[in-house]
C-alpha positions as CSV (number, residue, x, y, z in Angstrom):
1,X,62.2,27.8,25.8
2,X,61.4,31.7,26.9
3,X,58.8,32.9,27.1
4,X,59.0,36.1,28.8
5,X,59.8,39.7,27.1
6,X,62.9,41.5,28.0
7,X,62.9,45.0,28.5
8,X,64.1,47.1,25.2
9,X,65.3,43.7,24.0
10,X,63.3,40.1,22.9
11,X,64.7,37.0,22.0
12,X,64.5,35.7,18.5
13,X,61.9,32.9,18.0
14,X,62.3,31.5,15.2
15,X,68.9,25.3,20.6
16,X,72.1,22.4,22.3
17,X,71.4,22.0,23.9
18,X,68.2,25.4,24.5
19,X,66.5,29.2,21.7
20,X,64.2,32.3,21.6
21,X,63.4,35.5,19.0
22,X,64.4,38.2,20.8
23,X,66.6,41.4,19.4
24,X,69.2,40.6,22.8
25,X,72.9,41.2,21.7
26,X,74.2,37.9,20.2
27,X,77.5,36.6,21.7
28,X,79.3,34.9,19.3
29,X,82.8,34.6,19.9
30,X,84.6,32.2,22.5
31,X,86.1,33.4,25.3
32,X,89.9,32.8,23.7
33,X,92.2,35.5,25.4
34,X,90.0,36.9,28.1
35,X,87.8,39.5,25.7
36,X,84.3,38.5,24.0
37,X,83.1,40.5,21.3
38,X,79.8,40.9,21.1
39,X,77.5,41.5,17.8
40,X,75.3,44.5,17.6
41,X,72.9,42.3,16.3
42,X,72.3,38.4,15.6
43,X,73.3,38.7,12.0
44,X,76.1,40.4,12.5
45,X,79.1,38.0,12.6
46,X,82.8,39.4,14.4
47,X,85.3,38.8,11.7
48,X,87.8,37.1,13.9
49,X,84.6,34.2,14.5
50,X,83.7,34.0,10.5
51,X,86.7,30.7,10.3
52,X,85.7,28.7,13.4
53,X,81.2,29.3,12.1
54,X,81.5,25.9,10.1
55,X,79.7,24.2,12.8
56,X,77.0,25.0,15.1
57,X,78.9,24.1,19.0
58,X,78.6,25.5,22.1
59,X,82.4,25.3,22.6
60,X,83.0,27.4,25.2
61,X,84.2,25.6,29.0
62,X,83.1,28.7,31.2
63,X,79.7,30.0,32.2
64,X,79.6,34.0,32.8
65,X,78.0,36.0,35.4
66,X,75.6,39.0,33.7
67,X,76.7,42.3,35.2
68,X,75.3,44.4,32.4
69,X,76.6,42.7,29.5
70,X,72.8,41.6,28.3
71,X,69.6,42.5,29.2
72,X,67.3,41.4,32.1
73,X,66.2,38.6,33.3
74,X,69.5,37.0,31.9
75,X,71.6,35.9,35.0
76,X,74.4,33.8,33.4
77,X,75.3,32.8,29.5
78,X,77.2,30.7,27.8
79,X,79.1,31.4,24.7
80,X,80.1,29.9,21.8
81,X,81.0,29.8,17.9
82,X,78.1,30.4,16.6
83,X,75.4,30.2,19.7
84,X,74.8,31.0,23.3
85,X,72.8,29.5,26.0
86,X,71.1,32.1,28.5
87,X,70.2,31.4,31.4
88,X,67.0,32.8,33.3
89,X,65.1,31.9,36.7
90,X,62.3,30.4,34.3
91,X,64.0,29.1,31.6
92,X,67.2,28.5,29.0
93,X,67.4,29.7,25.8
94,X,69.7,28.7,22.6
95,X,70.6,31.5,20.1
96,X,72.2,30.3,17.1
97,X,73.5,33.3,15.5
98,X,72.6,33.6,11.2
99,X,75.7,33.8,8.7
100,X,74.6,35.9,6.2
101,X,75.1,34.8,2.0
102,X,76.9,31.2,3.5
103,X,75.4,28.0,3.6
104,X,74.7,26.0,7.1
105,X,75.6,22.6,8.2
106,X,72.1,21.6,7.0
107,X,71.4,22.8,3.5
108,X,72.7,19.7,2.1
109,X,69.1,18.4,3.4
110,X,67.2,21.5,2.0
111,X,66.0,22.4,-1.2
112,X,68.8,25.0,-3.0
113,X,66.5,27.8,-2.7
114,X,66.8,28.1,0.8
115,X,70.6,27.3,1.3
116,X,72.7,30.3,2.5
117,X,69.9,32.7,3.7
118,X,71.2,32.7,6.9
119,X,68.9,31.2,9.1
120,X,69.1,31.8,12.7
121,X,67.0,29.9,15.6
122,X,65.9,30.6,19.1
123,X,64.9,27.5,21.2
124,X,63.5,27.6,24.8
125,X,63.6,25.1,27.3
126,X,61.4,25.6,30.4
127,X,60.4,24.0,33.0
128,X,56.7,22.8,32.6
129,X,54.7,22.7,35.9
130,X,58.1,23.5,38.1
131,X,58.3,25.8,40.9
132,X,57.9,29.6,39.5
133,X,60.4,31.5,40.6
134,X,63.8,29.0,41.4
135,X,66.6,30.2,42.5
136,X,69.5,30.3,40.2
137,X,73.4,30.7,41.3
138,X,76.8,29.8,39.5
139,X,78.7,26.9,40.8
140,X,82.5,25.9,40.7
141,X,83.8,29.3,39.8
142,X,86.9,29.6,38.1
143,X,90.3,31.2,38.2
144,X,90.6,34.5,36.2
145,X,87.9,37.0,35.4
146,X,87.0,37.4,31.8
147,X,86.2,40.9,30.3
148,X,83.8,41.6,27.6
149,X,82.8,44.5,25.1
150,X,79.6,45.6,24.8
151,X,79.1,48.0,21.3
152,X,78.1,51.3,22.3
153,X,78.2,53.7,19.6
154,X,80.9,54.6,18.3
155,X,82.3,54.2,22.0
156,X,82.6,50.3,22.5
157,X,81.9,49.8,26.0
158,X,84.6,47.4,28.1
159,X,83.5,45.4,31.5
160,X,86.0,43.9,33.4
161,X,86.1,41.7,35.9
162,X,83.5,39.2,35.1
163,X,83.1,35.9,37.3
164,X,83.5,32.9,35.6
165,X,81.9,29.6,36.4
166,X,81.8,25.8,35.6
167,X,78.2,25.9,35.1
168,X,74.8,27.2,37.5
169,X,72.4,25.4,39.2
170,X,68.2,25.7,39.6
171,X,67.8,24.8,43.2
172,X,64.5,23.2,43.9
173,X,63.3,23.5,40.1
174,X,61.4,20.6,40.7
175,X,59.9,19.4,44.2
176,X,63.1,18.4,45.5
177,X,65.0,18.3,42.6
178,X,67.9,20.3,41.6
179,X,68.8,21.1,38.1
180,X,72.4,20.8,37.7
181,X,73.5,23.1,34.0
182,X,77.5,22.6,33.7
183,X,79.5,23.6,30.8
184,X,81.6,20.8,28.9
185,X,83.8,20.2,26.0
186,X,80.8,18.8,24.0
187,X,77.8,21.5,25.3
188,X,76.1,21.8,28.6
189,X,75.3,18.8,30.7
190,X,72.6,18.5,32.7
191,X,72.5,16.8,35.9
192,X,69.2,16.7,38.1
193,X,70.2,15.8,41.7
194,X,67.5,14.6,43.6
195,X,66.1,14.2,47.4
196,X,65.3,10.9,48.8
197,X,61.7,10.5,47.5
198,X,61.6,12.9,45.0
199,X,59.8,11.8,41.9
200,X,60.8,11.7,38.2
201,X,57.9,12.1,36.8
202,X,57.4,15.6,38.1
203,X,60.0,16.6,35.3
204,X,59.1,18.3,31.9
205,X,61.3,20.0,29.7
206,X,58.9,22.1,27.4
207,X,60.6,23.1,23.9
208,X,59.6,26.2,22.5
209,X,61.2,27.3,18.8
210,X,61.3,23.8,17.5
211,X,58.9,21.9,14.6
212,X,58.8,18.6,15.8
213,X,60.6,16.2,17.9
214,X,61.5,12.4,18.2
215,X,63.4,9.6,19.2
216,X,66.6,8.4,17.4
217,X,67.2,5.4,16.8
218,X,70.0,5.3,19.8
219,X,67.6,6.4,22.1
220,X,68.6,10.3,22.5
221,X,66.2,13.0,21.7
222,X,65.9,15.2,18.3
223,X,65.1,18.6,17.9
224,X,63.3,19.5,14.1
225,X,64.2,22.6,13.7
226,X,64.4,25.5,11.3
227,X,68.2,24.9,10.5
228,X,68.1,21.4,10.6
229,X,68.3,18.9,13.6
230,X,69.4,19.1,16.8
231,X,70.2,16.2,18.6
232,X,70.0,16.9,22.3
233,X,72.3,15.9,25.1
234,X,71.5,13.9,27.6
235,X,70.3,14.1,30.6
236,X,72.0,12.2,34.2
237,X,70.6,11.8,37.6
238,X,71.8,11.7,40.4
239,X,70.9,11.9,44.3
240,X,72.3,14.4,47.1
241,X,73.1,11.3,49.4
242,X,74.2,7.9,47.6
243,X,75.5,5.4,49.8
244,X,76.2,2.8,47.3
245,X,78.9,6.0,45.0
246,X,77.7,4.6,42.2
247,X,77.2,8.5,40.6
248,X,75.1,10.0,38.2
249,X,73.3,7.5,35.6
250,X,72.1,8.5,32.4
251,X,68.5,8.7,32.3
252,X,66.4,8.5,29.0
253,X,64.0,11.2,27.1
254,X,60.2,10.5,26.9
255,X,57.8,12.0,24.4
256,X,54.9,13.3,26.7
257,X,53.0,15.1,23.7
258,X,53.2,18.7,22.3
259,X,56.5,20.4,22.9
260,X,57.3,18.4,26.2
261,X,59.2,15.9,27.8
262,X,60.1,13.5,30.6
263,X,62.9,11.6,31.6
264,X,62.9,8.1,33.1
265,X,66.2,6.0,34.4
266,X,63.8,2.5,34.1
267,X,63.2,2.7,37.7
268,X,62.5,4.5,41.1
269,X,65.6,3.9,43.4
């Protein structure tokens, strides 16, 4: 996932549907009335979160702007329950926040010594052999600004007016081939939007932070991971000028070796 240090802060290393090890602020409350609390550290859980940490989801429908509220190279987020998706020019990275003394959705698969120790993940997803600096800018932005608290002491810090967004998009990530990030009810959905001629098989999607991965039996990708597994959404594609409006078909994972992946929809249009 990322790979690059932040300044005074790193992401934890060891997703959903992308996680690092880094010491960055983890956001871990949805955006419910307008305010997210943020933890002073990834182990620290807001009280008014602990009820709705049962489950690991990316529940929030609103992508933020970064105008301080993390550190550097972060240019948008996405909160949720218990995780958040960062976005970077060269990268996106899940943290799933740790709950201290509880058990996880996935001790029931581990051995009783390790359930409850609070085990947190980072995964990265970057872009293997894609252009190295795209550009990266929010898309659909939504009514209503959303204001956040950043600890500070004893002197919790409050910035307002934060732009909210239906989701960003990596222009030219690929050779011609957008990367289309939007937030939903069930995670972030990824969309690559294409050029006439622009080839598939330029794609890789390198997963750092995981143990293994694999195919399911229905065909979508799983992520072996420290807390369990992930199982990754899908990917659609889609090009900038369709004349037939037939829309954005689901395209399928494939295993390329190591930590990386391609997608394929069967056929070149």
């Amino acid at each position: 996932m990322l790979s690059s240090e932040l300044p005074d802060s790193r992401f934890l290393h060891k997703p959903g549907s992308f996680v690092w090890a880094v010491r960055l602020a983890a956001i871990t409350s949805a955006i419910v009335t307008g305010t997210v609390a943020i933890a002073q550290s990834p182990g620290e859980v807001p009280p008014s979160a602990q009820a709705s940490l049962a489950r690991f989801t990316t529940s929030s429908h609103a992508v933020l702007e970064n105008k301080g509220q993390v550190a550097d190279p972060v240019k948008f987020y996405m909160p949720g329950t218990r995780s958040v998706l960062f976005f970077t020019p060269s990268e996106i990275v899940l943290n799933v926040t740790p709950i201290r003394g509880r058990a996880t959705d996935s001790d029931e698969d581990r051995p009783n010594s390790q359930q409850g120790t609070g085990v947190g993940l980072v995964v990265r997803i970057q872009f293997d052999g894609a252009k190295l600096h795209p550009s990266l800018e929010g898309i659909d932005e939504q009514k209503g600004k959303a204001n956040v608290v950043r600890p500070n002491g004893e002197n919790p810090e409050a910035l307002k007016d934060i732009r909210r967004y239906g989701g960003v998009v990596y222009h030219d990530v690929f050779p011609g081939i957008d990367l289309e990030c939007r937030a939903g009810k069930d995670g972030l959905q990824r969309t690559l939007v294409l050029d006439q001629g622009a080839k598939l098989d330029r794609v890789r999607f390198k997963y750092d932070g995981v143990e293994n991965m694999r195919m399911g039996d229905g065909g979508q990708l799983e992520l072996l991971t420290a807390i369990g597994v992930i199982q990754e959404s899908p990917v659609y594609v889609r090009y900038k000028s369709d004349p037939t409006g037939i829309g954005p078909v689901m395209a399928r994972y494939t295993l390329q070796g190591g930590s990386s992946v391609g997608v394929d929809i069967g056929k070149d249009k």
